[in-house]
mmJSON file of the N, C-alpha and C atoms, coordinates in Angstrom:
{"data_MODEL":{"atom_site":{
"group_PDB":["ATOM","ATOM","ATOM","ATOM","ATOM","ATOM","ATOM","ATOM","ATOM","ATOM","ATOM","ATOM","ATOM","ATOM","ATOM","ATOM","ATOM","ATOM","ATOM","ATOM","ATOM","ATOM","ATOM","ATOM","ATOM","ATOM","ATOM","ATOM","ATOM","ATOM","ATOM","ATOM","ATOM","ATOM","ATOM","ATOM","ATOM","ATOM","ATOM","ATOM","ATOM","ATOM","ATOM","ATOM","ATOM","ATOM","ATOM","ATOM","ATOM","ATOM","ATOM","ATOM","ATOM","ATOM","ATOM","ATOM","ATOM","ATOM","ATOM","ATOM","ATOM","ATOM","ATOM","ATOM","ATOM","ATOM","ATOM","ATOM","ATOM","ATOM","ATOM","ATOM","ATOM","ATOM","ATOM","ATOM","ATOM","ATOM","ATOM","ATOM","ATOM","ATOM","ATOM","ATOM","ATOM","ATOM","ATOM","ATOM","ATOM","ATOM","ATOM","ATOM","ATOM","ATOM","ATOM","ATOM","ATOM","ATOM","ATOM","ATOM","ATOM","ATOM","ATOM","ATOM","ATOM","ATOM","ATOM","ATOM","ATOM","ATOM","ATOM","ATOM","ATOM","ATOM","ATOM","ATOM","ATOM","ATOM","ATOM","ATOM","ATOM","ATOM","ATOM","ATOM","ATOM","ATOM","ATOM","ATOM","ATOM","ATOM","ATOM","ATOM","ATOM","ATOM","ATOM","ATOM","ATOM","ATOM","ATOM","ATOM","ATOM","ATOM","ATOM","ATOM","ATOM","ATOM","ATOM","ATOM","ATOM","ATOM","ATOM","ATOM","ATOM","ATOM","ATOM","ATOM","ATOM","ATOM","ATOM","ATOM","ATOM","ATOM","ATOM","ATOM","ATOM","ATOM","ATOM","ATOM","ATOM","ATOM","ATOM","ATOM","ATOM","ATOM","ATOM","ATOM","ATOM","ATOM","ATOM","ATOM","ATOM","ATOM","ATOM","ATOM","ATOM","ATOM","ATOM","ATOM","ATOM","ATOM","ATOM","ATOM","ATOM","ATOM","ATOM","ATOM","ATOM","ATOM","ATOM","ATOM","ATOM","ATOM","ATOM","ATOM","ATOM","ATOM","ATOM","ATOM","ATOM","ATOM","ATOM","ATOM","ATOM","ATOM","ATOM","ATOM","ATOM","ATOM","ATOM","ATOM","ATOM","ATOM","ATOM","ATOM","ATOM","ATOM","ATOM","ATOM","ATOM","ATOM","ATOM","ATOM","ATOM","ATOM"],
"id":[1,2,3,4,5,6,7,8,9,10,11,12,13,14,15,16,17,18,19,20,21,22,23,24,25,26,27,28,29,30,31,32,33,34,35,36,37,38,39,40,41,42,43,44,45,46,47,48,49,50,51,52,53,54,55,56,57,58,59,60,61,62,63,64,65,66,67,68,69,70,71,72,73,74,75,76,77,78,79,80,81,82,83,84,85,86,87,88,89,90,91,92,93,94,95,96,97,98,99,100,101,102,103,104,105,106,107,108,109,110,111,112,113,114,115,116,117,118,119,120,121,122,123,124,125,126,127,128,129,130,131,132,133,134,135,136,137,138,139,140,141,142,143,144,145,146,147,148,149,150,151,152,153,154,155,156,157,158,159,160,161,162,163,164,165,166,167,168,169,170,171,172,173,174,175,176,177,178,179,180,181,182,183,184,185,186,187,188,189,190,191,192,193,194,195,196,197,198,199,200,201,202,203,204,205,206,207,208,209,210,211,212,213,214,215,216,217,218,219,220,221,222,223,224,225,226,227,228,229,230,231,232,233,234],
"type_symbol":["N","C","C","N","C","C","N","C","C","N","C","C","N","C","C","N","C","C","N","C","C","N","C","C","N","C","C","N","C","C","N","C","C","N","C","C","N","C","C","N","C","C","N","C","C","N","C","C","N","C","C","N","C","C","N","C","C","N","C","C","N","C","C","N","C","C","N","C","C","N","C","C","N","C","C","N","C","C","N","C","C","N","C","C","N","C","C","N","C","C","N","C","C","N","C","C","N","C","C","N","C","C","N","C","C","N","C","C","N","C","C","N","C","C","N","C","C","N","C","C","N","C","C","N","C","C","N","C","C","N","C","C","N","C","C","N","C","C","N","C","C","N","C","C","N","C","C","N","C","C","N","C","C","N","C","C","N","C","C","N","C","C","N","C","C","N","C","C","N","C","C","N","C","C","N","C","C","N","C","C","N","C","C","N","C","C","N","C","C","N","C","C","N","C","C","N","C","C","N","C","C","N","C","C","N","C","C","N","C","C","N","C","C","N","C","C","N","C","C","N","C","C","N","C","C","N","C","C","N","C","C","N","C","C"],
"label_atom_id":["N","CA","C","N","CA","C","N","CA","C","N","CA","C","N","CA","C","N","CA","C","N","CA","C","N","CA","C","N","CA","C","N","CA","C","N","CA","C","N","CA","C","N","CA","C","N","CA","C","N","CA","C","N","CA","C","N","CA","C","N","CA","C","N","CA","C","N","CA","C","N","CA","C","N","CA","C","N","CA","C","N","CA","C","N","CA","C","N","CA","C","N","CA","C","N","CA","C","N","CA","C","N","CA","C","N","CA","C","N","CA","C","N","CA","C","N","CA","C","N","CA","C","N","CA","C","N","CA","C","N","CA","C","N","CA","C","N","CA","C","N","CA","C","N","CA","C","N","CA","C","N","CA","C","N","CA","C","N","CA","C","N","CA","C","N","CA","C","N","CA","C","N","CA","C","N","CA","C","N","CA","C","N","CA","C","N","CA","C","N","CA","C","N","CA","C","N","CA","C","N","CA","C","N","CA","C","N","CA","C","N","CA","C","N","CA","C","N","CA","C","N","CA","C","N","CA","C","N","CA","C","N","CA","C","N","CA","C","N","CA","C","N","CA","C","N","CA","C","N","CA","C","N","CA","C","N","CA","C","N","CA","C","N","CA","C","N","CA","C","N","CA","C"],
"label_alt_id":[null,null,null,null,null,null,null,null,null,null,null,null,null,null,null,null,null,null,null,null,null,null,null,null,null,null,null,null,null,null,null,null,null,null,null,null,null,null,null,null,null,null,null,null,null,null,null,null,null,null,null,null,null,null,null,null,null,null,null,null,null,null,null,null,null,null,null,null,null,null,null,null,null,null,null,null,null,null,null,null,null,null,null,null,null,null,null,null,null,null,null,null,null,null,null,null,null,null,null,null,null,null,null,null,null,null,null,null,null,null,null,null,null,null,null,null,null,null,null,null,null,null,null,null,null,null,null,null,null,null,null,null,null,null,null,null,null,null,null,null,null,null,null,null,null,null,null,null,null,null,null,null,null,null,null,null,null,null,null,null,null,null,null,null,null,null,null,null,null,null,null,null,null,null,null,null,null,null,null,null,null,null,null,null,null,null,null,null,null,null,null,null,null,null,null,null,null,null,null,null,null,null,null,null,null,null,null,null,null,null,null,null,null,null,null,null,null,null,null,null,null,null,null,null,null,null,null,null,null,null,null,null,null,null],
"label_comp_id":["UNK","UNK","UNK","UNK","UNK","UNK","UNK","UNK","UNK","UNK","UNK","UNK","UNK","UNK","UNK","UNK","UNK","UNK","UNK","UNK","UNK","UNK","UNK","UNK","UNK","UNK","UNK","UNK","UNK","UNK","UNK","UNK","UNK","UNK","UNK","UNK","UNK","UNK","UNK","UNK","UNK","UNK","UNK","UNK","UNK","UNK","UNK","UNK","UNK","UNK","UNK","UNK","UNK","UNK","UNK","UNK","UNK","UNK","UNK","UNK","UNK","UNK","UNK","UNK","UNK","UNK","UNK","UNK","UNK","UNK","UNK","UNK","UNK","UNK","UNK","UNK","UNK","UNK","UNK","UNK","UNK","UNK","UNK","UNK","UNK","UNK","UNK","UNK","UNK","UNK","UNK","UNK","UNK","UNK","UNK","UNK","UNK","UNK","UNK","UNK","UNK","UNK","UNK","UNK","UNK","UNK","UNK","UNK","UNK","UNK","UNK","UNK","UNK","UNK","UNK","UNK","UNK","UNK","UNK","UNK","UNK","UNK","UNK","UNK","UNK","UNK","UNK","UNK","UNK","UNK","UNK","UNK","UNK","UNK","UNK","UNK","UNK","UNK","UNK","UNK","UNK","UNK","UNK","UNK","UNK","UNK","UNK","UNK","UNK","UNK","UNK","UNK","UNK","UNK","UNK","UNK","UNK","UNK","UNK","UNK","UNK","UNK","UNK","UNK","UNK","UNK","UNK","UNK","UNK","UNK","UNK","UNK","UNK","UNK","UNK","UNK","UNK","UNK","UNK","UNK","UNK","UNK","UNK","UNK","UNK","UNK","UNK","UNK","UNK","UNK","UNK","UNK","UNK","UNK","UNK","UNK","UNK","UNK","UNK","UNK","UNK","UNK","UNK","UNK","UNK","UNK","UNK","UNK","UNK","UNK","UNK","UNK","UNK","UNK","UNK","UNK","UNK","UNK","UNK","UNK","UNK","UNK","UNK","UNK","UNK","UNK","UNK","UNK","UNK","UNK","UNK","UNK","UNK","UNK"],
"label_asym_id":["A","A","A","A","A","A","A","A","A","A","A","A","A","A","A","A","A","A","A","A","A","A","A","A","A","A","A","A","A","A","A","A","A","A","A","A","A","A","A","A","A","A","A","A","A","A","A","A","A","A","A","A","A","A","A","A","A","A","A","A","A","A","A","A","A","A","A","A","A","A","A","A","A","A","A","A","A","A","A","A","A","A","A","A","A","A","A","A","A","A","A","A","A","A","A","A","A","A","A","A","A","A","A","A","A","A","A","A","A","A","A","A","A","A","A","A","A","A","A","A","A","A","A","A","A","A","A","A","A","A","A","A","A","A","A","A","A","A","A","A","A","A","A","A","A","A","A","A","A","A","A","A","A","A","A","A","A","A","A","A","A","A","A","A","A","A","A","A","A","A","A","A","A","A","A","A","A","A","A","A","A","A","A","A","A","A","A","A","A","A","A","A","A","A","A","A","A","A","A","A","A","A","A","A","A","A","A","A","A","A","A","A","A","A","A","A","A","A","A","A","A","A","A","A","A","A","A","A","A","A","A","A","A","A"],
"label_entity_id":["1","1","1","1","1","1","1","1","1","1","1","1","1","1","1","1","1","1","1","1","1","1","1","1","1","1","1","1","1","1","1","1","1","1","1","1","1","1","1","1","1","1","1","1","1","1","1","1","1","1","1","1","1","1","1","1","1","1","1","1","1","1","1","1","1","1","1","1","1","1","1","1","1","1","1","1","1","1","1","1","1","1","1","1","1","1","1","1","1","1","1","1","1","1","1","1","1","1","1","1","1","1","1","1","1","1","1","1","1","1","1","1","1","1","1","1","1","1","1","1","1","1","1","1","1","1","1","1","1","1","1","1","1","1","1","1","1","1","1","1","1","1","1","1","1","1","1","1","1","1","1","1","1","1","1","1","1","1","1","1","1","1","1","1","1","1","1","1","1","1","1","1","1","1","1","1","1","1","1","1","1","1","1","1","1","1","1","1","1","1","1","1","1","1","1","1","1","1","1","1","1","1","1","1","1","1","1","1","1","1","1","1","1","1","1","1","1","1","1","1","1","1","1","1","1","1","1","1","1","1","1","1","1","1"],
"label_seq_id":[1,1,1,2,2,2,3,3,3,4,4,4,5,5,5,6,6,6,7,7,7,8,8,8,9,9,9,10,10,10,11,11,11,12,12,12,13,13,13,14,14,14,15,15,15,16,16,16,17,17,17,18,18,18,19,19,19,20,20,20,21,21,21,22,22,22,23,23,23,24,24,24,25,25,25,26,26,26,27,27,27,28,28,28,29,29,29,30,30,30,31,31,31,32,32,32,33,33,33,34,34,34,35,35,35,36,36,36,37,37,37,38,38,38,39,39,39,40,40,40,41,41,41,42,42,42,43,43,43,44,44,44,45,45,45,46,46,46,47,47,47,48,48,48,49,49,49,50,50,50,51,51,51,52,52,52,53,53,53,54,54,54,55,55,55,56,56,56,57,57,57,58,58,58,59,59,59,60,60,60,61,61,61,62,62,62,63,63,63,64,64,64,65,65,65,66,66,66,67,67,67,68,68,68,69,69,69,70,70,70,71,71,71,72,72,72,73,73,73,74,74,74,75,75,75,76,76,76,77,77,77,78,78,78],
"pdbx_PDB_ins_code":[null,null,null,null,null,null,null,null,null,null,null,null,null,null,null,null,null,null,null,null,null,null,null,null,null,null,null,null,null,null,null,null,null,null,null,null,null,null,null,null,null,null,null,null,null,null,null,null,null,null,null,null,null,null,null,null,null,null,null,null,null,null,null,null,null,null,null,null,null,null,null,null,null,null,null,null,null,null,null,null,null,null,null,null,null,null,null,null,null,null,null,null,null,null,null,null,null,null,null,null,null,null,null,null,null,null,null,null,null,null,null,null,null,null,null,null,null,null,null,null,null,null,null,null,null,null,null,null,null,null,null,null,null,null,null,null,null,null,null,null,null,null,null,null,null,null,null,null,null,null,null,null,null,null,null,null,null,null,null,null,null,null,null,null,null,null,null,null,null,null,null,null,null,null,null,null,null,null,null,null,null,null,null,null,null,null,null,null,null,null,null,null,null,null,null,null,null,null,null,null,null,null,null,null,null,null,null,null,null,null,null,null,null,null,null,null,null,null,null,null,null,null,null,null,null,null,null,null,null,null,null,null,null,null],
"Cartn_x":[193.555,192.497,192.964,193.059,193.335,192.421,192.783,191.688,191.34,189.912,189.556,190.573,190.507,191.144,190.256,191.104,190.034,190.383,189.484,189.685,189.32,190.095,190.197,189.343,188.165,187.101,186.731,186.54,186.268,184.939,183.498,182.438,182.547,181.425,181.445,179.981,179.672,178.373,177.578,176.783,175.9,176.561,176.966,177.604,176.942,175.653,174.866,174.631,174.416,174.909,176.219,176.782,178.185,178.458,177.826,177.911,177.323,176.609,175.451,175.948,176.804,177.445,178.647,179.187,180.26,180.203,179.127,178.522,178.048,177.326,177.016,177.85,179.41,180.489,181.118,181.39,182.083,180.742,179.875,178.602,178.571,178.897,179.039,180.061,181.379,182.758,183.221,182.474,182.731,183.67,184.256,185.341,184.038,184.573,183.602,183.762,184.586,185.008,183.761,183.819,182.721,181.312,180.863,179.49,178.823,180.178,180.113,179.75,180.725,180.503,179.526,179.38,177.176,176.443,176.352,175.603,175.12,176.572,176.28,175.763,176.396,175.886,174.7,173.969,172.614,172.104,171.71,171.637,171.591,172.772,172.547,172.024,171.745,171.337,169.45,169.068,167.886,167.294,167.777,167.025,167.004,168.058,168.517,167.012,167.307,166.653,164.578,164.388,163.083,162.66,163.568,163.207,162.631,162.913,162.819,161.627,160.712,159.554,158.157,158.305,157.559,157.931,157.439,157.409,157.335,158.661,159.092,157.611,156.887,155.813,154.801,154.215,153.318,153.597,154.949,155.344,155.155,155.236,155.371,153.407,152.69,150.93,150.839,151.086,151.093,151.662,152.867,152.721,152.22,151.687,150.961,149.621,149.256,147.619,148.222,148.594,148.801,148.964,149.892,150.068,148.714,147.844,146.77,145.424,145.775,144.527,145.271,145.912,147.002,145.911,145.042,143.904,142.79,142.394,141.447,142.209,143.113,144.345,144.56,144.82,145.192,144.034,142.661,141.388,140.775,141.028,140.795,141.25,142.767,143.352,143.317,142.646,141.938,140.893],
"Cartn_y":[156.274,157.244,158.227,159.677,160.759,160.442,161.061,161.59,162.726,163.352,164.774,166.194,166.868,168.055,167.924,168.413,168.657,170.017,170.09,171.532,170.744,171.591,171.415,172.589,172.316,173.037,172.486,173.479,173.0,173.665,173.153,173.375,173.169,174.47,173.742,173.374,172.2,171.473,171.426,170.694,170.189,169.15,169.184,167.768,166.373,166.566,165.626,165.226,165.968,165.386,164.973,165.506,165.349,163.555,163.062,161.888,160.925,161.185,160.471,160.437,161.311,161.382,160.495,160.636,159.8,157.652,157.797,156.804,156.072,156.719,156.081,155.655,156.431,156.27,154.758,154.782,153.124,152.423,152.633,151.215,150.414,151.756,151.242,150.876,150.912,150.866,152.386,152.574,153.92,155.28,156.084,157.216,158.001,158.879,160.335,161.181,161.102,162.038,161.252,160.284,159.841,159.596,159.846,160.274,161.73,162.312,163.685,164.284,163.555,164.042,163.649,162.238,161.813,162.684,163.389,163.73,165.07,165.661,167.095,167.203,166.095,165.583,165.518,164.369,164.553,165.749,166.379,167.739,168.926,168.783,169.245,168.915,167.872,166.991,166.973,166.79,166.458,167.705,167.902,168.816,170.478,171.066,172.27,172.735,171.681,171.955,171.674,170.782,171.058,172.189,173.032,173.909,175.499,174.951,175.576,175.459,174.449,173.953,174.822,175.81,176.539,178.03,178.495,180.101,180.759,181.588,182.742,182.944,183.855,184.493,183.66,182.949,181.866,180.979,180.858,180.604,181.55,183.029,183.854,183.638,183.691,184.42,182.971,181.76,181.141,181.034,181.451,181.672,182.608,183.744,184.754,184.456,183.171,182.801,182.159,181.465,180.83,181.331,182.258,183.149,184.221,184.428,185.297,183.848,183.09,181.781,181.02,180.694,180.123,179.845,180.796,180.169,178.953,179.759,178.823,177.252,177.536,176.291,175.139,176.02,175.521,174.465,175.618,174.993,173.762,173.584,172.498,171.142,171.547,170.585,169.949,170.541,169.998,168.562],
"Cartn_z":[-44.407,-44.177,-43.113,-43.083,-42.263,-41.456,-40.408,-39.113,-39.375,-38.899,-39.292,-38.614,-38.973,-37.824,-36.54,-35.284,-34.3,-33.579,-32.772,-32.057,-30.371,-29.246,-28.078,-27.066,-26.706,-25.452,-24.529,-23.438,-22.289,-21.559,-21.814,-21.384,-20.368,-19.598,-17.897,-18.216,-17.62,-17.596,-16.61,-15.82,-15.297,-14.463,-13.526,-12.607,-12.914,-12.732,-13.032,-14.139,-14.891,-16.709,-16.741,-16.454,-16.671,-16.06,-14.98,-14.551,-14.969,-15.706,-16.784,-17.685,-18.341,-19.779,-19.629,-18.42,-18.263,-18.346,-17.51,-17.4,-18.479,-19.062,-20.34,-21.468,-21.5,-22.089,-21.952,-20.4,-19.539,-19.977,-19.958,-19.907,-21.425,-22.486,-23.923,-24.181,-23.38,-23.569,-25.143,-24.858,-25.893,-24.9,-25.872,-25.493,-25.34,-24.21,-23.667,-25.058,-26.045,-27.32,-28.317,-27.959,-29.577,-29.031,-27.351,-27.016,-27.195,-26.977,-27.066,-28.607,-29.786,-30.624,-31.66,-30.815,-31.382,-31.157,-29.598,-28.957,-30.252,-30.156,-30.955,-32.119,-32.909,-34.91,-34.37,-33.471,-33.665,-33.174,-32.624,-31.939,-33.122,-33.76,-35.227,-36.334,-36.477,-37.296,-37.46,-36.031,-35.989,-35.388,-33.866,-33.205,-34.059,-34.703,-35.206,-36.196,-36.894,-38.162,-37.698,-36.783,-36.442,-35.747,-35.305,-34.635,-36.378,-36.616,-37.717,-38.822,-38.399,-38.92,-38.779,-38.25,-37.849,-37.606,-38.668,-38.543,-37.165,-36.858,-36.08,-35.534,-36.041,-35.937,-35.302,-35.99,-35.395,-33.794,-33.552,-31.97,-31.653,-31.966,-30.622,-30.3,-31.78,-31.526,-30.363,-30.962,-29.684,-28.628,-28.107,-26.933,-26.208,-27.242,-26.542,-26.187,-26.654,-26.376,-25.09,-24.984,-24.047,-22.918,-23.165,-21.449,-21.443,-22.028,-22.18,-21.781,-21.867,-21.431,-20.755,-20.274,-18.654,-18.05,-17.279,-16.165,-17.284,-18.017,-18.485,-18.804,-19.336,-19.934,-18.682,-17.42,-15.84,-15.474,-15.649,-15.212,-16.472,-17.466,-18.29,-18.551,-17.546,-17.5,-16.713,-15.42,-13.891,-14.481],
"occupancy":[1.0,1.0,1.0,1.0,1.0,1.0,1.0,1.0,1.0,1.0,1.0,1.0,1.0,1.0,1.0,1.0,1.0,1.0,1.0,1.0,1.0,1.0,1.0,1.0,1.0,1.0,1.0,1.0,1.0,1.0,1.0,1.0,1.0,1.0,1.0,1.0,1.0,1.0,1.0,1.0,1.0,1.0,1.0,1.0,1.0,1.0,1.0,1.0,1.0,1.0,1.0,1.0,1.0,1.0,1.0,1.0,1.0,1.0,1.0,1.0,1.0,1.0,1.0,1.0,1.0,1.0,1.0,1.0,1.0,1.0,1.0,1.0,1.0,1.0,1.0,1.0,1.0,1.0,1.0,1.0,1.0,1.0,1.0,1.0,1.0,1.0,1.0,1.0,1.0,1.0,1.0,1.0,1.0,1.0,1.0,1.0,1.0,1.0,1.0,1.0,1.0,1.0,1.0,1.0,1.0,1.0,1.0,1.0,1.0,1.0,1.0,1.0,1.0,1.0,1.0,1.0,1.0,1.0,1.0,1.0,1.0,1.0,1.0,1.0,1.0,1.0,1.0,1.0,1.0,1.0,1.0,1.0,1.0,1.0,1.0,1.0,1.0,1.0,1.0,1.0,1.0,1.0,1.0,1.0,1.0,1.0,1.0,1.0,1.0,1.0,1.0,1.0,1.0,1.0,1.0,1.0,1.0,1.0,1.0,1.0,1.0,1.0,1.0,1.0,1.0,1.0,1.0,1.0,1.0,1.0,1.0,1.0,1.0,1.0,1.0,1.0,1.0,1.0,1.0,1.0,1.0,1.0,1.0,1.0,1.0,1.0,1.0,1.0,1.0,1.0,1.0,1.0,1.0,1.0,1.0,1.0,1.0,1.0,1.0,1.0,1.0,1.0,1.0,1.0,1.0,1.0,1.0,1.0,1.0,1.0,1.0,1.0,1.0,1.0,1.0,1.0,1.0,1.0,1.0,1.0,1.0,1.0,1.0,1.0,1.0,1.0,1.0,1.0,1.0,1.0,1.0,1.0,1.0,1.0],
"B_iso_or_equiv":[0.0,0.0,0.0,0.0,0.0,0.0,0.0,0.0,0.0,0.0,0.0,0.0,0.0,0.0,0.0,0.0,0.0,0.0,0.0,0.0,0.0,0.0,0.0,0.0,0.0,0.0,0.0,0.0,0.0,0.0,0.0,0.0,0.0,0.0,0.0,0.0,0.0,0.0,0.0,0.0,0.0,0.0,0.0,0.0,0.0,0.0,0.0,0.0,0.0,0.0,0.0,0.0,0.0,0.0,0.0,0.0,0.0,0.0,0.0,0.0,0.0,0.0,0.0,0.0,0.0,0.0,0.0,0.0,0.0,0.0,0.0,0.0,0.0,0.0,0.0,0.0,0.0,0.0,0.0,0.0,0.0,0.0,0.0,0.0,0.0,0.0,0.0,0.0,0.0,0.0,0.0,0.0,0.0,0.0,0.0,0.0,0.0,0.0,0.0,0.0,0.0,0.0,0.0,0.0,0.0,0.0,0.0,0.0,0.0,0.0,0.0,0.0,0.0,0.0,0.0,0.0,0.0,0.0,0.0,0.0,0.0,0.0,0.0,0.0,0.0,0.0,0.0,0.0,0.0,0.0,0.0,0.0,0.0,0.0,0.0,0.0,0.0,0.0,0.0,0.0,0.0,0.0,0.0,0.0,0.0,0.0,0.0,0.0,0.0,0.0,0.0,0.0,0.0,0.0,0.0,0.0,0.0,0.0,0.0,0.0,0.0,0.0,0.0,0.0,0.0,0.0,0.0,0.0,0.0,0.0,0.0,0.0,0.0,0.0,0.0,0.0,0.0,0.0,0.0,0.0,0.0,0.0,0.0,0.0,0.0,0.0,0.0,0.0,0.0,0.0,0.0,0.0,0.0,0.0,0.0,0.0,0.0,0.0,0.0,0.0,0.0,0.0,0.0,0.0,0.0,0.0,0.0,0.0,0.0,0.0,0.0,0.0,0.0,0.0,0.0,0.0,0.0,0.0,0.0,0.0,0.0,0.0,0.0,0.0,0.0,0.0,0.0,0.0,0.0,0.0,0.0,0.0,0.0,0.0],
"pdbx_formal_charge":[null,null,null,null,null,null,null,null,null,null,null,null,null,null,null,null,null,null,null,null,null,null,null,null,null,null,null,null,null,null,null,null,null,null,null,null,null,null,null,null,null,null,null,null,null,null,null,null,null,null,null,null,null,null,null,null,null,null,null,null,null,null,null,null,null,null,null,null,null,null,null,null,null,null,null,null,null,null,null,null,null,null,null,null,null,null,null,null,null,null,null,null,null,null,null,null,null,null,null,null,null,null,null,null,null,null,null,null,null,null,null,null,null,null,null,null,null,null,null,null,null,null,null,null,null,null,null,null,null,null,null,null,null,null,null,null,null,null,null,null,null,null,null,null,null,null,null,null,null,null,null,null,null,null,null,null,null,null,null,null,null,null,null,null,null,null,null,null,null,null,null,null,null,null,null,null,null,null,null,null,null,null,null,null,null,null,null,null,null,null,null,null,null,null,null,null,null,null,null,null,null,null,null,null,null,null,null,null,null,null,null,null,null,null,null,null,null,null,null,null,null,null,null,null,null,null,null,null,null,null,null,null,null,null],
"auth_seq_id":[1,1,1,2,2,2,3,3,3,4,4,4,5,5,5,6,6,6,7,7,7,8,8,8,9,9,9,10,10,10,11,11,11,12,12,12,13,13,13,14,14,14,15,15,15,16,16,16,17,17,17,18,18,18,19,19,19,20,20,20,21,21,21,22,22,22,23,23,23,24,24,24,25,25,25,26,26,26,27,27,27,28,28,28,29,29,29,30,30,30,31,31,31,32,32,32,33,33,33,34,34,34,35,35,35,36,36,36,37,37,37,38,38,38,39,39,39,40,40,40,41,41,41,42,42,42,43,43,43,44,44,44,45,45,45,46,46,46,47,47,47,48,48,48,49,49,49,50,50,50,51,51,51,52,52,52,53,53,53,54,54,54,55,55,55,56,56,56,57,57,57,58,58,58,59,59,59,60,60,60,61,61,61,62,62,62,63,63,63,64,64,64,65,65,65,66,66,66,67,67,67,68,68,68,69,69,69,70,70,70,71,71,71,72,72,72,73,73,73,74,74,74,75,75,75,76,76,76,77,77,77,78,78,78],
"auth_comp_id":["UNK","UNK","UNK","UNK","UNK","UNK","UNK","UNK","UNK","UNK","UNK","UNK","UNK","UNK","UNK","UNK","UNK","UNK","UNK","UNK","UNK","UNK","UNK","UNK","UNK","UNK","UNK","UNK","UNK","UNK","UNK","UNK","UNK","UNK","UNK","UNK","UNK","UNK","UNK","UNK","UNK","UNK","UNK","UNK","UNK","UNK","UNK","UNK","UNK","UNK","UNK","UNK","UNK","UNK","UNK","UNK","UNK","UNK","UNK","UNK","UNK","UNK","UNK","UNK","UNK","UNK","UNK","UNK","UNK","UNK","UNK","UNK","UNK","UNK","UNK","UNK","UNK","UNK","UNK","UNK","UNK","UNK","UNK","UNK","UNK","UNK","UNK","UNK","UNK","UNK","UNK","UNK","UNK","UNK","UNK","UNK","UNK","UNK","UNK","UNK","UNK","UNK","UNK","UNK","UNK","UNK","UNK","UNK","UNK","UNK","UNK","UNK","UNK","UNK","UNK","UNK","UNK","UNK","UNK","UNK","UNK","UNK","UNK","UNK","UNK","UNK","UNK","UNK","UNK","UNK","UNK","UNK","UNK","UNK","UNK","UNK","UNK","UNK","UNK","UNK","UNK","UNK","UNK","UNK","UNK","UNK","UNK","UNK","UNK","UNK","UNK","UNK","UNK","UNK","UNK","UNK","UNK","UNK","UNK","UNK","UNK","UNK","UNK","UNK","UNK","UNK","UNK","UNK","UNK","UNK","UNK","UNK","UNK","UNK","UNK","UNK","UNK","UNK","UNK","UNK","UNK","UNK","UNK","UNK","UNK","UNK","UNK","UNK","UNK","UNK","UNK","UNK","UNK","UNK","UNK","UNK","UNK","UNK","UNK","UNK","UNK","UNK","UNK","UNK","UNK","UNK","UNK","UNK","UNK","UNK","UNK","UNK","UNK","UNK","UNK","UNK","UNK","UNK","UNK","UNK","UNK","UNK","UNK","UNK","UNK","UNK","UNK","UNK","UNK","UNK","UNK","UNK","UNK","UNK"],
"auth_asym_id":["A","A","A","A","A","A","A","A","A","A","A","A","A","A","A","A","A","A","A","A","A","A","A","A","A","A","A","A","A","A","A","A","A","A","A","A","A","A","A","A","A","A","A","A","A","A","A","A","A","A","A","A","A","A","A","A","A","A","A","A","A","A","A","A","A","A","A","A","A","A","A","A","A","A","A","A","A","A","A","A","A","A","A","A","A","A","A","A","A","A","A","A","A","A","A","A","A","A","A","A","A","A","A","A","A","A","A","A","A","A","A","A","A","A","A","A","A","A","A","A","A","A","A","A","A","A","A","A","A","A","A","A","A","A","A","A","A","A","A","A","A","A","A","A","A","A","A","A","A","A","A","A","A","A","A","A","A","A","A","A","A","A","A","A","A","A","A","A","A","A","A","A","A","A","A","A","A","A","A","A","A","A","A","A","A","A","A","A","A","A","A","A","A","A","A","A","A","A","A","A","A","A","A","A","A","A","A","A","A","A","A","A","A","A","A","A","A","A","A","A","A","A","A","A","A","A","A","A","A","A","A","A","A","A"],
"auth_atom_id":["N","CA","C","N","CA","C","N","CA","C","N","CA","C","N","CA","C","N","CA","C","N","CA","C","N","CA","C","N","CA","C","N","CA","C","N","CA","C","N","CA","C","N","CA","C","N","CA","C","N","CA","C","N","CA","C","N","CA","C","N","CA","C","N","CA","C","N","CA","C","N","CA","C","N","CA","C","N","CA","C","N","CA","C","N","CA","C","N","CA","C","N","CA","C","N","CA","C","N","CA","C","N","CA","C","N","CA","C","N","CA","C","N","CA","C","N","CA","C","N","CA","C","N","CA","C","N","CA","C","N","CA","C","N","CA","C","N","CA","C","N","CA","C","N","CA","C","N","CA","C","N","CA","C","N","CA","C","N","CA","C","N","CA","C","N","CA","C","N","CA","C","N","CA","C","N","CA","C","N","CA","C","N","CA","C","N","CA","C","N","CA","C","N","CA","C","N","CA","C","N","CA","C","N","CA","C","N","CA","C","N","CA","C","N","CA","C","N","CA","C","N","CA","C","N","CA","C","N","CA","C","N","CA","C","N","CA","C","N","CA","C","N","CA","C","N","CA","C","N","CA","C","N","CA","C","N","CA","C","N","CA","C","N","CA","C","N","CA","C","N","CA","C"],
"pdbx_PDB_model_num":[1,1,1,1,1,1,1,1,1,1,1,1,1,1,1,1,1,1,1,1,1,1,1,1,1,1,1,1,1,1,1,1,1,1,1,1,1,1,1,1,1,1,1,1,1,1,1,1,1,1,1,1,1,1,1,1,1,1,1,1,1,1,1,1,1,1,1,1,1,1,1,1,1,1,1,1,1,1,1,1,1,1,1,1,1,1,1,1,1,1,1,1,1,1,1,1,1,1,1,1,1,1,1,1,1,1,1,1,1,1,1,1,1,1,1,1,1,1,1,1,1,1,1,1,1,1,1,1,1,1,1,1,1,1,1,1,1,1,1,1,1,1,1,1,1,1,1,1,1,1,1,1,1,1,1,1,1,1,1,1,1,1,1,1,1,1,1,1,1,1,1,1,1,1,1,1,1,1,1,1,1,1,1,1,1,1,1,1,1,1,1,1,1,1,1,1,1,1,1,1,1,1,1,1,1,1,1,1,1,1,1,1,1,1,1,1,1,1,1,1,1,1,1,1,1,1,1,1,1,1,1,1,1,1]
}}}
């Protein structure tokens, strides 16, 4: 069985993610390469495509209610 092609990048991150990501790598005994590249499949996988469940249009009218009722929203939630 081949290995896939790969490609070589260097994100600058979050220190603190970055120590968490690391961490979580040694704790599973898993490579920082195959947390990383869970991380992203799911990310694509799951998060991509829900963002997409909901018409363009309809997020913006709501967030325009929202920042147009903020006080009332503030005070209801009191």
């Amino acid at each position: 069985m081949s290995t896939p092609p790969t490609r070589k990048f260097t994100p600058e991150i979050d220190a603190k993610l970055y120590d968490e990501f690391v961490a979580v790598a040694e704790q599973n005994g898993q490579t920082r390469r195959h947390v990383l590249e869970e991380a992203l499949r799911f990310y694509l996988r799951n998060v991509v495509p829900s963002q997409h469940l909901v018409r363009r249009e309809v997020m913006d009218a709501f967030e325009q209610s929202v920042a147009r009722n903020r006080d009332l929203l503030e005070r209801l939630a009191k």
